[in-house]
C-alpha positions as CSV (number, residue, x, y, z in Angstrom):
1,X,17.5,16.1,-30.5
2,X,16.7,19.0,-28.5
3,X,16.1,18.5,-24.7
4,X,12.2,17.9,-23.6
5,X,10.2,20.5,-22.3
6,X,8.1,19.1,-19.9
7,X,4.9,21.4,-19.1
8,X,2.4,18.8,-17.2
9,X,3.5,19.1,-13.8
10,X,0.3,19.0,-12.4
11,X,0.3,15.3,-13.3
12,X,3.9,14.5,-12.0
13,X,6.8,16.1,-11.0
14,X,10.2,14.7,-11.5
15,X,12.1,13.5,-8.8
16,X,14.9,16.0,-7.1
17,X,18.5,15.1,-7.3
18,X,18.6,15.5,-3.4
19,X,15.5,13.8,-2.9
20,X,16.5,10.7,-4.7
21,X,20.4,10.9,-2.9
22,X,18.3,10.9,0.6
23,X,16.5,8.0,-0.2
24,X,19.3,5.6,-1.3
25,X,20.8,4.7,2.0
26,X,17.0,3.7,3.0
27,X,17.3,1.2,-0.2
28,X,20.5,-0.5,0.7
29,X,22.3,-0.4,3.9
30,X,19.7,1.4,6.3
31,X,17.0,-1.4,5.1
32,X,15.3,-1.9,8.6
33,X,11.5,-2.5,9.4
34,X,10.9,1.0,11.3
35,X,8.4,-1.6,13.6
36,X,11.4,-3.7,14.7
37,X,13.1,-3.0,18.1
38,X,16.8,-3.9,17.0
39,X,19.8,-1.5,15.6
40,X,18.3,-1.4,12.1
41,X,15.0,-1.0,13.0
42,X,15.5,1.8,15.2
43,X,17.1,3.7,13.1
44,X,14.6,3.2,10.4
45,X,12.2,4.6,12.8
46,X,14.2,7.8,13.8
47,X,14.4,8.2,10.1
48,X,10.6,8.1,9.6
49,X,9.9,10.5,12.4
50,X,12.5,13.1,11.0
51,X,10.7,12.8,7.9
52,X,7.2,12.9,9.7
53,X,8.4,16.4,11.4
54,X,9.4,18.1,8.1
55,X,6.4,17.5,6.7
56,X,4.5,18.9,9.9
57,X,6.7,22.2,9.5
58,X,5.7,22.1,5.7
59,X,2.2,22.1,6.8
60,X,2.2,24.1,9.8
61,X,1.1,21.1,11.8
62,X,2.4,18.9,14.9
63,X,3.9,15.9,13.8
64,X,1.3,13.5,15.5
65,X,-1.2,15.0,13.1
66,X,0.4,13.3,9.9
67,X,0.0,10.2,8.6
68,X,1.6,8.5,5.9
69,X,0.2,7.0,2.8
70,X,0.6,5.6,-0.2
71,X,-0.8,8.4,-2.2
72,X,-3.5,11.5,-2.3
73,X,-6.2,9.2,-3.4
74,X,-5.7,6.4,-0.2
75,X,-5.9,9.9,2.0
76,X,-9.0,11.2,0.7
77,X,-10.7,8.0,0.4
78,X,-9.3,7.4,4.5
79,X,-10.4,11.2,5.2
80,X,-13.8,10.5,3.8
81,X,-14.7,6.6,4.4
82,X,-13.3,6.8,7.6
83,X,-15.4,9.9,8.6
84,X,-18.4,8.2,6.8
85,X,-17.9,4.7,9.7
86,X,-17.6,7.0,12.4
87,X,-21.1,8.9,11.4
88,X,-22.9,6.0,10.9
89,X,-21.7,4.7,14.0
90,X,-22.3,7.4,16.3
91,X,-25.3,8.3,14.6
92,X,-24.7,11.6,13.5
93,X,-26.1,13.0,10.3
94,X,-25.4,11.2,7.0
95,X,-25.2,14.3,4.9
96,X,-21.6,14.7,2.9
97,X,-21.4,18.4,0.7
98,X,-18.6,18.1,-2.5
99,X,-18.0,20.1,-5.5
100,X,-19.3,19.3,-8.5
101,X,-15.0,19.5,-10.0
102,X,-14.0,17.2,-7.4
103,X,-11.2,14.9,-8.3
104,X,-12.2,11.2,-8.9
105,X,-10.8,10.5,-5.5
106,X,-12.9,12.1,-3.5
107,X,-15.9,11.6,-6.3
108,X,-15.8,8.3,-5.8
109,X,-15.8,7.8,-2.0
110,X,-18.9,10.4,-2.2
111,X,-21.0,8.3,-4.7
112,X,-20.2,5.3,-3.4
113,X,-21.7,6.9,0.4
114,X,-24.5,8.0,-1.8
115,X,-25.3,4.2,-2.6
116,X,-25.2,4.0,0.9
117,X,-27.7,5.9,1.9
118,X,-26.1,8.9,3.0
119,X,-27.4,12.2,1.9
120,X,-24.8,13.9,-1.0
121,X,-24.7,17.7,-1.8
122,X,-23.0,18.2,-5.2
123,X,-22.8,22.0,-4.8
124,X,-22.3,23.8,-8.2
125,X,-20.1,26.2,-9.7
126,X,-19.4,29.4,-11.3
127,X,-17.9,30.1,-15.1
128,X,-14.7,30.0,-13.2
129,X,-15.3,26.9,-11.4
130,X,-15.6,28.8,-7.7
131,X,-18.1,27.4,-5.8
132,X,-21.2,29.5,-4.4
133,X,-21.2,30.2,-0.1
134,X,-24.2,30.5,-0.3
135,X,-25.4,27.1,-1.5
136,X,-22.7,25.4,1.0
137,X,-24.1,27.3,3.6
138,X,-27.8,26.4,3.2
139,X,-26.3,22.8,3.2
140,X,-24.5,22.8,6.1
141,X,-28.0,24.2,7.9
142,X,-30.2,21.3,6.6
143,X,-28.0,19.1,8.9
144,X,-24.3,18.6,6.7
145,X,-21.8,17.0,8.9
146,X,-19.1,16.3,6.5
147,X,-17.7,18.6,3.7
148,X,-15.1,18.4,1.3
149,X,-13.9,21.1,-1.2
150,X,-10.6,20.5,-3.0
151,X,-8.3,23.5,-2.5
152,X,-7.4,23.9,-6.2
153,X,-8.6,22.0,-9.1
154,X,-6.2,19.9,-11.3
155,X,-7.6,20.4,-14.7
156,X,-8.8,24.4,-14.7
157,X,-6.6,25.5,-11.8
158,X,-9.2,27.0,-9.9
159,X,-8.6,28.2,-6.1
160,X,-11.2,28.0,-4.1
161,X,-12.0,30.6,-1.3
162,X,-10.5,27.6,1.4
163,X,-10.5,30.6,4.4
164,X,-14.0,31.8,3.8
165,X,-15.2,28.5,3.8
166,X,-13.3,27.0,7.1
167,X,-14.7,30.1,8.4
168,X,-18.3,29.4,7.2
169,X,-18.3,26.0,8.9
170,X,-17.0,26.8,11.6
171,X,-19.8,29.9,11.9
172,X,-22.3,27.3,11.0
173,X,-21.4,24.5,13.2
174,X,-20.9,26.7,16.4
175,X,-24.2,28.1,15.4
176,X,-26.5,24.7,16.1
177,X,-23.6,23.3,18.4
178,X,-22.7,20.4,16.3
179,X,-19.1,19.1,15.1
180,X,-19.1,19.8,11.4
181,X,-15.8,17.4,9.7
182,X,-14.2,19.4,7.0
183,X,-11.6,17.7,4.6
184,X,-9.5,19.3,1.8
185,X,-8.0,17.9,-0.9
186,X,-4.6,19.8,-1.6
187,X,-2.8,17.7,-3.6
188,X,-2.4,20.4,-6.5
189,X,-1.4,23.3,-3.5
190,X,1.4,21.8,-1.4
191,X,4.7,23.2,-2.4
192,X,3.2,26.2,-4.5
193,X,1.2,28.2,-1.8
194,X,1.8,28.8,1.6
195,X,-0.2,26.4,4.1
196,X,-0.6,27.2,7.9
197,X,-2.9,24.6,9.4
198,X,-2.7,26.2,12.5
199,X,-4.7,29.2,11.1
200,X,-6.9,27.3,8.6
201,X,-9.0,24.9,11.0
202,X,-9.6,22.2,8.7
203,X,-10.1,18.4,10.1
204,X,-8.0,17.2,7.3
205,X,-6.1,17.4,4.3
206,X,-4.4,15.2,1.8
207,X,-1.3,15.2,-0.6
208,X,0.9,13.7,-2.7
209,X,4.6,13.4,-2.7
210,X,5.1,13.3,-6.5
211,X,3.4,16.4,-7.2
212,X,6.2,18.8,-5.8
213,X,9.9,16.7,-6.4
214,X,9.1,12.8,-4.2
215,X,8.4,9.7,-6.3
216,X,5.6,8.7,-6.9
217,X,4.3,6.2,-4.3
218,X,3.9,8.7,-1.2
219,X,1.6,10.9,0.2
220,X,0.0,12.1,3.4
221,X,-3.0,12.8,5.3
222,X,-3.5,15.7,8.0
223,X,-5.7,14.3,10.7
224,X,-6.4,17.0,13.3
225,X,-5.6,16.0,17.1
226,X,-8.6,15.0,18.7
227,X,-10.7,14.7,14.9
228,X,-12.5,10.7,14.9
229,X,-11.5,9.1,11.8
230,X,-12.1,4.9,11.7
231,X,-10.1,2.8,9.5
232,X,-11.2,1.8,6.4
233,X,-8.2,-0.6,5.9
234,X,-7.6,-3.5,8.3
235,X,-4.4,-6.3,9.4
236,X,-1.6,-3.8,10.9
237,X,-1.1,-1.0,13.6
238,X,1.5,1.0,11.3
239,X,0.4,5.2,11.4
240,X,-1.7,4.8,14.6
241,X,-3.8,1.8,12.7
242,X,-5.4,4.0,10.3
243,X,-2.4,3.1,7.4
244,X,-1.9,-0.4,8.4
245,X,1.7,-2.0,6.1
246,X,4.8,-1.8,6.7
247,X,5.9,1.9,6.3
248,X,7.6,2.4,2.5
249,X,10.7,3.6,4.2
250,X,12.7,5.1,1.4
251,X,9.4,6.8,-0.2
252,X,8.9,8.6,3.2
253,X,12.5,9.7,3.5
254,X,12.0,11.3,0.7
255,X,8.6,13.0,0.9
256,X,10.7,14.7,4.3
257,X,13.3,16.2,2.5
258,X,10.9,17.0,-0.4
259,X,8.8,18.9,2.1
260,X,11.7,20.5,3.4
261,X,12.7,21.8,0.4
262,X,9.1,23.1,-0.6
263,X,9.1,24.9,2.8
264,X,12.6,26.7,2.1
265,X,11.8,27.7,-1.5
266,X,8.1,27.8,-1.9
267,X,7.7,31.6,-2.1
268,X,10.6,32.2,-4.8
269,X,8.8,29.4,-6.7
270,X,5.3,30.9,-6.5
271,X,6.2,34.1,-7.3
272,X,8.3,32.6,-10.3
273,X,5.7,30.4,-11.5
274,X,3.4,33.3,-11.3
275,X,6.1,34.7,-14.0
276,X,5.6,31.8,-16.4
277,X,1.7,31.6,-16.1
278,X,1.2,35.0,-16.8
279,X,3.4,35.3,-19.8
280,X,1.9,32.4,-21.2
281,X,-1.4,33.6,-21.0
282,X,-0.8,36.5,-22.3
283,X,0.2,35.4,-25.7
284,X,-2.7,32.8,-26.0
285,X,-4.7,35.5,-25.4
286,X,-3.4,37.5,-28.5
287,X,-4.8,34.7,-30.5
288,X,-8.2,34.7,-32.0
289,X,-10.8,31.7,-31.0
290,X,-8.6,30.7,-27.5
291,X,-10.2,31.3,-24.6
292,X,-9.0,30.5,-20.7
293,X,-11.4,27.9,-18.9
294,X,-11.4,28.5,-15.4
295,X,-10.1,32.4,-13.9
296,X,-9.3,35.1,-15.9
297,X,-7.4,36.0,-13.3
298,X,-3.6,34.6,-12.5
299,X,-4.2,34.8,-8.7
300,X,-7.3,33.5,-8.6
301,X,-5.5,30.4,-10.1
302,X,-2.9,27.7,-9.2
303,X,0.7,29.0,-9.9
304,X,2.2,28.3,-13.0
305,X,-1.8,26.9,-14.3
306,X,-3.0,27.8,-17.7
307,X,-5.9,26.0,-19.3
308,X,-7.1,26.7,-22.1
309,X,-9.5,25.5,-25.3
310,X,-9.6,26.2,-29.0
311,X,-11.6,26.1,-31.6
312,X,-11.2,23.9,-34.7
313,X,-8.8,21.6,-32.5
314,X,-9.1,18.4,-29.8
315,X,-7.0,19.1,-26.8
316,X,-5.8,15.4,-27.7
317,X,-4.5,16.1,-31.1
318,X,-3.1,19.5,-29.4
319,X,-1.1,17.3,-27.0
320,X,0.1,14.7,-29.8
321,X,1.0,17.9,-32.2
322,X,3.0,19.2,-28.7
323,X,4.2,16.1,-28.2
324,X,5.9,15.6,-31.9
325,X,7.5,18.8,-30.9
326,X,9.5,17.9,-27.9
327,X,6.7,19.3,-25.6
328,X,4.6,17.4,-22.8
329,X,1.2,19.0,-22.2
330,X,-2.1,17.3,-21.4
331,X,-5.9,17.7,-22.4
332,X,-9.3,17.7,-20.5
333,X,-11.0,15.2,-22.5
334,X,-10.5,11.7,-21.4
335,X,-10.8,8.7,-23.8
336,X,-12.7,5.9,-22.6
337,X,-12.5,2.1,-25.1
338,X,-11.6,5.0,-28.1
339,X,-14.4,7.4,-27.7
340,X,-13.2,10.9,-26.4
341,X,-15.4,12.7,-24.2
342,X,-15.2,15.8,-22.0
343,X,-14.4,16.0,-18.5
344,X,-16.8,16.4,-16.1
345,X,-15.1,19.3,-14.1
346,X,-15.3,21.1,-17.6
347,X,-18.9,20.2,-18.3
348,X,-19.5,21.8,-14.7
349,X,-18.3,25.4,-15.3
350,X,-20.3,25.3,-18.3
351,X,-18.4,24.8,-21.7
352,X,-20.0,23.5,-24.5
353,X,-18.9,19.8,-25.5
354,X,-17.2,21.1,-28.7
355,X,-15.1,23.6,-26.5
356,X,-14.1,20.9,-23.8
357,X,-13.1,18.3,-26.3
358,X,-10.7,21.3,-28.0
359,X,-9.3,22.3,-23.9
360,X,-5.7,21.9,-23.1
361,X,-3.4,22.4,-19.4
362,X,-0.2,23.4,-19.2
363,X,1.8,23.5,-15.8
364,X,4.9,25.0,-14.8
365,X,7.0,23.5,-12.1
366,X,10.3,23.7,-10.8
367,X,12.4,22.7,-13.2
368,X,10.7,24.7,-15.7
369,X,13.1,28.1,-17.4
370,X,12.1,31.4,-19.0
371,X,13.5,29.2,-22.3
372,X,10.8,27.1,-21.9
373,X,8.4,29.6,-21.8
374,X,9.1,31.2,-24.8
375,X,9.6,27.7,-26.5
376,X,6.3,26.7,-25.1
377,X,4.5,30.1,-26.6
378,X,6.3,29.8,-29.9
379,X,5.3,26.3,-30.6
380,X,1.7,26.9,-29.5
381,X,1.5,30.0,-31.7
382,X,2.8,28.5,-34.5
383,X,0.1,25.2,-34.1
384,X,-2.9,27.4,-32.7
385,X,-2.8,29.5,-35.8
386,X,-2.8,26.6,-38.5
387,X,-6.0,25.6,-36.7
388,X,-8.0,28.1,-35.3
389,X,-10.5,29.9,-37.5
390,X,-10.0,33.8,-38.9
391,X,-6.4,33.3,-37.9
392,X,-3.4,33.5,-40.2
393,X,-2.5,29.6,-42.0
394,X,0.9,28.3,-40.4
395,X,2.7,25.6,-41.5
């Protein structure tokens, strides 16, 4: 049976041979509580700060700025909720902006401060799923004092302009002399594009360790020195009491030398992922009825993205169809007690409800070949073409 060729790396990545050697000592004989003041426990500690330093040079950070969690979707909803206490009890404006393509981690914190009775701008967005400056900017001016626009979008790939818009808030907030909190969910960016949060003066940012080579079970949140954030989560004083638990020691071990590794190869992987996504595209696009959902344009999009939908065909049948072929893709429907529905990221750039039920993702990541490229364009030919209308029947 011929090897797997996985292609939905935006979900998960697997885990790196070096990543999962560095964690093993952490599982057996260096076990100790990184809060305990004897041999073991120091040690554990030393090991957690190494870790918490290699992800601050990933970042462009200072180590004291990153906190560890248990995934992208504790960080946003600490980012966010956390804000959202300190608002409320300062008395500052309760006005949070958000895309309309937000992931579900940050949707949900937002609609559940909009039950609240805090003020929520769903700003829209173009064909290509970029938001519009100047709808975030007439929000920020009727009094926003949080924002949060994801970096790039999981399910079309979509980068969003993140400079023009830390530079917008920051015009904006000088402007009427107000603090202006400005999250960013990165969780699809870290180990793909450069990231200098020196430059780019956001309050925060989240990821997740098992999108770029750590297990799953890992993450972190950039908290800017001197940025309020309360705690959302109560009983410990583990990551300066806003990630209270006893620190998964083994899991942040490994998001360290994960980072690492990201920060050493990240521009030969962009520029190769870059390779893939364009040769892909470029044979869907020879195919009648396919058409790209979110940019036309490669670097306007995540590296190694492609999204796609087609006529005549559910992206879930596409990804079963894949998946009887030794390929792992995924699909921008979601299926909810057996009824399949469209996503609403998709329904937000526009598409029709018969062209999101028919859209399909494919990622490249690190472990992906030029083989699996051509595999990956061969087998979609050959399935796109028994399906999509005016195109020739294949078996």
């Amino acid at each position: 049976m011929e090897a797997l060729i996985y292609l939905d790396n935006s979900a998960t990545t697997r885990v790196r041979p070096e990543v999962l050697e560095a964690m093993l000592p952490y599982l057996s004989e260096n076990f100790g509580n990184p809060s305990s003041i004897h041999t073991q426990g120091r040690k554990a500690r030393e090991a957690v700060e190494q870790a918490r330093q290699e992800v601050a040079d990933l970042l462009g950070c200072q180590p004291r700025e990153v906190y560890f969690s248990s995934c992208g979707t504790l960080s946003n909803n600490v980012a966010l909720l956390g804000r959202a206490r300190f608002v409320e009890a300062n008395g500052l404006n309760k006005h949070l902006v958000v895309s309309r393509i937000e992931h579900p981690s940050v949707m949900g914190p937002a609609q559940y401060l909009e039950s609240q009775g805090f003020r929520v701008t769903y700003l829209p967005v173009d064909r290509e799923g970029v938001i519009r400056l100047e709808a975030l900017e007439t929000a920020l001016r009727q009094g926003a004092s949080m924002v949060s626009i994801m970096w790039a979008n999981n399910e079309i790939g979509v980068l969003q302009p993140v400079e023009a818009i830390t530079e917008l808030v920051e015009k904006v907030a000088s402007e009427q002399g107000r603090e202006i909190y400005q999250h960013c969910d990165a969780v699809q960016v870290i180990g793909k594009l450069p990231v200098d949060l020196e430059k780019l003066k956001l309050s925060s940012l989240s990821f997740s360790g098992h999108k770029f080579g750590a297990p799953k079970g890992i993450g972190a949140l950039f908290l800017r020195r001197l940025v309020n954030v309360m705690p959302i989560i109560f009983g410990g004083g583990q990551e300066m009491g806003l990630m209270p638990g006893t620190e998964p020691l083994a899991n942040i071990v490994a998001l360290g030398v994960a980072s690492r590794l990201a920060r050493l190869e990240q521009e030969e992987l962009q520029k190769r992922l870059l390779g893939y996504q364009e040769k892909l595209i470029g044979a869907l696009l020879q195919l009648p009825g396919v058409e790209l959902t979110g940019p036309s344009s490669a670097h306007r999009r995540l590296p190694g993205h492609v999204s796609f939908c087609a006529g005549g065909i559910e992206g879930e049948a596409l990804v079963l169809k894949s998946d009887l072929r030794g390929m792992a893709i995924s699909s921008g429907s979601a299926c909810h007690q057996g009824i399949i529905e469209p996503s609403a990221v998709l329904r937000a750039i526009g598409l029709s409800p018969e062209k999101a039920l028919g859209s399909v993702r494919i990622t490249f990541g690190r472990d992906s070949s030029d083989a699996d490229v051509e595999k990956a364009c061969a087998i979609l030919q050959k399935l796109l073409t028994g399906v999509l209308p005016g195109a020739e029947r294949g078996g």
